[in-house]
N, C-alpha and C positions, 0 to 999 in steps of 0.2 A: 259921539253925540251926547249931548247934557239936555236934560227935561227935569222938568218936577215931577217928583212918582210920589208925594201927599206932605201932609201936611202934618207938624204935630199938633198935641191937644191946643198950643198959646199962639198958633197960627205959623210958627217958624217954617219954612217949606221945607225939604227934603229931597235932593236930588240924586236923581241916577246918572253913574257915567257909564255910558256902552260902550264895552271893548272887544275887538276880536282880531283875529292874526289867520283866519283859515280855517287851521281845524277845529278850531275852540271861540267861544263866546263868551264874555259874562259881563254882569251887571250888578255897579257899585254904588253905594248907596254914599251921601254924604253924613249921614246919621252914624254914627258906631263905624264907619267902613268896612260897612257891610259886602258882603258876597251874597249878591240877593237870589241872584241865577248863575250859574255852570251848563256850558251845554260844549258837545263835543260832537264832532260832525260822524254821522253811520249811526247816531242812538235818538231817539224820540223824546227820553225822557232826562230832565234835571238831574246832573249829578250831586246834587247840595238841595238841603232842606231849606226851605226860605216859603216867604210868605209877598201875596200882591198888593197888599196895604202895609201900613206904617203900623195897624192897633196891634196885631200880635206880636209884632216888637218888641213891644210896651208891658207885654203882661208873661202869655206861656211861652213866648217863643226870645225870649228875651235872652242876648247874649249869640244868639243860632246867628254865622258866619260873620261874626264882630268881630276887631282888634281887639281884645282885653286888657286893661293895665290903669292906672299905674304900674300895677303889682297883679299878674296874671293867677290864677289859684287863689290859694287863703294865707290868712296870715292870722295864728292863733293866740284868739283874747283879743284879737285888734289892738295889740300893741307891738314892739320890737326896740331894743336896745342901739341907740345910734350916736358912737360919738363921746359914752359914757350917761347918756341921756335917753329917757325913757318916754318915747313918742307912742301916744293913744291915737289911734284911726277910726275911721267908718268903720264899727259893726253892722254888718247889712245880711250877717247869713244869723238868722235864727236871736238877735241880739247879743251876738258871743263871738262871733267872729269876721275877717275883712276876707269878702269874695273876690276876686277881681277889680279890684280897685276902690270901693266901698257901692256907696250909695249912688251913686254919678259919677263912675270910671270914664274910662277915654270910650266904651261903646254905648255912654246913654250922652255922647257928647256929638254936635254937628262940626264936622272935619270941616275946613276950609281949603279948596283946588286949589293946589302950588300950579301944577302944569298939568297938559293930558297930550297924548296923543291916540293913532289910530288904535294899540293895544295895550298903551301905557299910562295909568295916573298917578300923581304924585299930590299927594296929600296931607296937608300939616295940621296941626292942635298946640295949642298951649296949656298946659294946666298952673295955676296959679298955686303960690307960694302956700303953704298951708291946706288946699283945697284936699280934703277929704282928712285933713291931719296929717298929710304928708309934707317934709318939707321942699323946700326950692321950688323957683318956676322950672318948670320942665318943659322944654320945647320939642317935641318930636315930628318927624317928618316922615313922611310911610310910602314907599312906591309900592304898588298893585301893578304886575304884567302877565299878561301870555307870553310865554316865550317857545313856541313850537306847538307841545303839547301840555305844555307846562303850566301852572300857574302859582306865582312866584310874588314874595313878599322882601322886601327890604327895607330896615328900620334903623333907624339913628335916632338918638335923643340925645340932650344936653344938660346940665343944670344948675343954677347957680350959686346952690348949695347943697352939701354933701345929701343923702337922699339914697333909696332904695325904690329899682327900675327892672323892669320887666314885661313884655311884652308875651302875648299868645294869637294867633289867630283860631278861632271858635267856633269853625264852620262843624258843619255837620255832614258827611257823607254818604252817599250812597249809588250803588254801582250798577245797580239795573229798576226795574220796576216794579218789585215785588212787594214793596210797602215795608219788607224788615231785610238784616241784614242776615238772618238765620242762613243763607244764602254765599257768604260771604267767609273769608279766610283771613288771616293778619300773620306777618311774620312781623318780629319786632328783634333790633339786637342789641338784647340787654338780659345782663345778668342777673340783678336784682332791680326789684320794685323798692318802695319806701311802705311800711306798716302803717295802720290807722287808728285813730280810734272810734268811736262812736259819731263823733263829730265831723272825719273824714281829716282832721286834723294829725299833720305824720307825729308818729311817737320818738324821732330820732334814729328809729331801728331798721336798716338795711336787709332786708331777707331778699335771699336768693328764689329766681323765679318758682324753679323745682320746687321750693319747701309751700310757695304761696297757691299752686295751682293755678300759676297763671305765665307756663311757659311756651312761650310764642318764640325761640329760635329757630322753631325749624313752622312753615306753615301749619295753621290749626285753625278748625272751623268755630267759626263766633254764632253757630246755636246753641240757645239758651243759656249764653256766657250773661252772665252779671259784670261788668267790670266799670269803675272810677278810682283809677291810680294811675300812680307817678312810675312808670318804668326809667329805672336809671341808665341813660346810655353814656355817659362821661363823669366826669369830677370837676367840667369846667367846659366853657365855652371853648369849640372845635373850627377847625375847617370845615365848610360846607364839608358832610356824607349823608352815604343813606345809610337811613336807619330802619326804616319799617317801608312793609309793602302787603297791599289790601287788593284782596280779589275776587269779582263774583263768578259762582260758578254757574250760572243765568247767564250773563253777558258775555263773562270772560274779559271784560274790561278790567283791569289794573291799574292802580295808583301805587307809585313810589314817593315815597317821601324822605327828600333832604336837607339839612337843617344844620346850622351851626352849635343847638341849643343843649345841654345839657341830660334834658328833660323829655318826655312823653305823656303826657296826660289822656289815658283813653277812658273815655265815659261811651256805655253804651243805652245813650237817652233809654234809662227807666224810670225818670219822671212822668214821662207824658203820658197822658193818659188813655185807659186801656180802649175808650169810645173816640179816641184821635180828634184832632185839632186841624183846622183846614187849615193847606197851606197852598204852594204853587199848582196852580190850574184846578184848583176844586180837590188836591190828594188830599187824605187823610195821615196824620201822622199821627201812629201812635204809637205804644212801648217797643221800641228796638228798630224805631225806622229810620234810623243812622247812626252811624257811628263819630264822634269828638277824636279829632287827631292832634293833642295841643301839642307844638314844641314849645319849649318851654322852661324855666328855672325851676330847679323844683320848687315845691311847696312849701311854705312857712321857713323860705332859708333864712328871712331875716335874724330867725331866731336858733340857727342852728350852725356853729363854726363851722361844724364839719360837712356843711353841705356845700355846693358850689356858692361862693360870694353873689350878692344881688346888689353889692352896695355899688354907687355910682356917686366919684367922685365931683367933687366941683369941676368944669372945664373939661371935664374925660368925657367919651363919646361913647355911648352905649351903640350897639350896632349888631341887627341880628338879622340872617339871612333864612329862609324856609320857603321851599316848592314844594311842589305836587305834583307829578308827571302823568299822562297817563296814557298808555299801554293797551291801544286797541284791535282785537284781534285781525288779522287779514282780510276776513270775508264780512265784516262787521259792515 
């Protein structure tokens, strides 16, 4: 089913596709391709943080279960070396560096329905030559599906000059009701993260998780964990695996997550603020009321050889798969 769910500020509409397959539900937004709702059959409440209007989109909730990209994470100075040539982008974080694809990435942009069905949408975008200082048209195409328990992204892009591509999906999680994730576990299988600096901008330098305090190989409880970094699970785009898995001990619900991507970006929303922001059905969100699970390139590779390639040639197919499974208990 397709409705209008609002409008933006210049009147453009914004619509929802309703998907479901059984055990699982959700609702996509044409805005950002968005994940507005998650809902899983045995539990009451939304597994994703999302909001019943269009305005907190727009402002603190901005990016909460979007596509991200051109270029997912940051890219530091807003500039990168391409070709022998040195291309300037959208500075949109702090006027020093490119977020997520700058100032009007592919999730402050309206996706236009390739195809739907009862559990499946397929949704395209163009982003224009230059658009944000990037070059080439880039034409991508995105299916969103349930597939059991699953919920599942597949991505292709194109372009018709050489160019620098990346995709993330940006949802935000959460596993039972309790308003934080202090509740909550992560395994993750990666050896090392990537270093920061002040600016969350990577320094080049690879530290193992042991040295960073932030080693998740075996389960570990995410209270009062601070974390936004890049956990390095390859050197390069893989075969769909898993990679990490998230679990409340409230629900007992579980998410596996597998992914073709390189990368893991876990932020654990400490933006928000500590009097919470209304979202779905009147909750409150504030500091720690979900978790960011980005797959992912890492961060600033444009600017770093030795990080996994983000370049994307003319005519080459970028193509990146990532689910989300989830794992609920028996008596649930």
């Amino acid at each position: 089913m397709v409705e209008v769910f609002d409008h933006l500020p210049d009147g453009l509409p914004v619509h929802c596709i309703r998907l479901s397959n059984g055990p699982m539900s959700a609702n996509v937004l044409t805005y950002g391709a968005i994940v507005q709702d998650l809902r899983h059959e045995g539990f009451s409440f939304p597994l994703v943080l999302g909001a019943d209007h269009i305005a907190p989109y727009l402002g603190p909730m901005r990016y909460f279960g979007g596509m991200v990209g051109r270029f997912a994470n940051r890219i530091g100075r807003g500039q990168f070396v391409l070709n022998g040539k040195t291309i300037t982008i959208s500075r949109n974080q702090d006027g020093k560096h490119c977020l997520h694809g700058g100032e009007c990435g592919s999730a402050e942009r309206i996706w236009q329905i390739r195809a739907r069905g009862s559990d499946t949408v397929t949704l395209a975008l163009t982003m224009d030559d230059g658009e944000m200082g990037f070059p080439g048209e880039l034409n991508v195409e995105l299916a969103i599906s349930l597939t059991q328990s699953r919920l599942c992204f597949a991505i292709e892009a194109t372009t018709d000059r050489d160019t620098v591509c990346g995709f993330a999906h940006h949802g935000y999680f959460m596993l039972d009701d309790s308003g934080s994730i202090a509740h909550h576990r992560l395994e993750i299988a990666a050896e090392n993260v990537l270093a920061v600096d002040d600016d969350l901008i990577p320094t080049g330098a690879i530290v193992p998780v042991s040295e960073a305090g932030l080693d998740f190989r075996t389960m570990r409880s995410l209270e009062n964990m601070v974390i936004d970094h890049n956990f390095c699970l390859s050197m390069g785009r893989e075969r769909t695996r898993p990679v990490a898995r998230l679990r409340s001990d409230l629900s007992n619900l579980a998410m596996q997550i597998e992914t073709t991507e390189p990368g893991l970006q876990v932020y654990t929303a400490t933006h928000l603020p500590s009097a919470g922001i209304r979202g779905l059905g009147g909750r409150l969100y504030g500091r720690h009321a979900g978790i960011a699970l980005e797959a992912q390139n890492w961060p600033d590779a444009p600017n770093h050889l030795e990080f996994p390639s983000a370049l994307l040639r003319t005519n080459e197919v970028y193509r990146q798969f990532t689910s989300y499974g989830f794992e609920a208990p028996l008596d649930a």
